[in-house]
C-alpha positions in Angstrom: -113.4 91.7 118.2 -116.0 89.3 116.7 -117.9 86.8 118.5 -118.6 83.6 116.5 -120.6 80.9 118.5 -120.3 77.0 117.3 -123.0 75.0 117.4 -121.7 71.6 116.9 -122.4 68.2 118.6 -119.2 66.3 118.1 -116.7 67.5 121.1 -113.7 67.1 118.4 -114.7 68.8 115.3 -116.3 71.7 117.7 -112.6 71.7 119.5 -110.9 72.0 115.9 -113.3 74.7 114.6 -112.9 77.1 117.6 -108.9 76.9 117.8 -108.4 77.5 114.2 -111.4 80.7 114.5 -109.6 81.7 117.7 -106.2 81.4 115.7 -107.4 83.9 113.4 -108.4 86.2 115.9 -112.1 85.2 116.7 -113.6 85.2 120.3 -115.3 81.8 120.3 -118.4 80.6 122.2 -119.4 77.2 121.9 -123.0 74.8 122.2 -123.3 71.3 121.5 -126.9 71.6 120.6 -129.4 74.1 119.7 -130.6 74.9 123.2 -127.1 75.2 124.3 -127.0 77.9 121.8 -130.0 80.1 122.6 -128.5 80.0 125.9 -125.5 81.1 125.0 -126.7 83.7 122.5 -128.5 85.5 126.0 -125.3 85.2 127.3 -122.8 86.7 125.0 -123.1 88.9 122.3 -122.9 87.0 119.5 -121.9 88.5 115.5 -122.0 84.6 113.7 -123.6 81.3 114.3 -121.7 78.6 112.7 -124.1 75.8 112.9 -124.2 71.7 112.3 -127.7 70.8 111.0 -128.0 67.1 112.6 -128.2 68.2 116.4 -130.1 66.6 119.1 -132.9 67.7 119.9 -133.6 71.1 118.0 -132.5 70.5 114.8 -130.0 73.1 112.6 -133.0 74.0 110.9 -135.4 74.9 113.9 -132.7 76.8 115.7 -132.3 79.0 112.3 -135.9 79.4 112.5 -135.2 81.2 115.8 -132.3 83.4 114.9 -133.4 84.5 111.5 -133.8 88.0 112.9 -131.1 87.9 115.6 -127.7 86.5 114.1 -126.2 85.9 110.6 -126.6 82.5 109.9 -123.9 79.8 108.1 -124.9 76.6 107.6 -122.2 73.6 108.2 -123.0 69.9 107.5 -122.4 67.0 106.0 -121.6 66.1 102.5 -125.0 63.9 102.3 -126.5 66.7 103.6 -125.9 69.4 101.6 -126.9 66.7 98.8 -130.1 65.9 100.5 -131.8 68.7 102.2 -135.3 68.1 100.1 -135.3 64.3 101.5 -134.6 65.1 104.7 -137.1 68.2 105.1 -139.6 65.2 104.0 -138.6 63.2 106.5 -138.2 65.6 109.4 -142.0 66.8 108.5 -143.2 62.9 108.6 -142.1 62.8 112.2 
């Protein structure tokens, strides 16, 4: 079966996620940031990264930079966002 790990910082939609995955026959793993995740990725043998881009700490983006060539990568956020990826790139960089 498929391993799909959840990186998501809120407890409850990371909850929700892996019970309705697990429902449909997933093996779930999850991380409520992205150093959680690389942990967990040495740990299990992961297939899919189903990822939040607003974490603490390493941000959606930075841990993507780091499994580009190890996991398939889905991006999950917000409405604003999706919307506003250019603006927040520019702001991440000004930091």
């Amino acid at each position: 079966m498929h391993t799909i790990l959840i990186v998501e910082d809120e407890t409850k939609l990371q909850e929700v996620l892996a019970v309705a995955l697990e429902n449909m026959g997933y093996t779930c793993v999850t991380a409520g940031s992205a150093e959680s995740a690389l942990q967990a990725l040495q740990e299990h043998e992961i297939h899919l990264v189903l990822s939040d881009l607003r974490l603490p700490g390493l941000s959606g983006r930075d841990l993507l930079s780091r499994l580009f060539a190890v996991a398939t990568f889905l991006w999950c956020g917000s409405q604003k966002s999706r919307q506003q990826p250019a603006e927040e790139e520019r702001q991440r960089q000004m930091r």
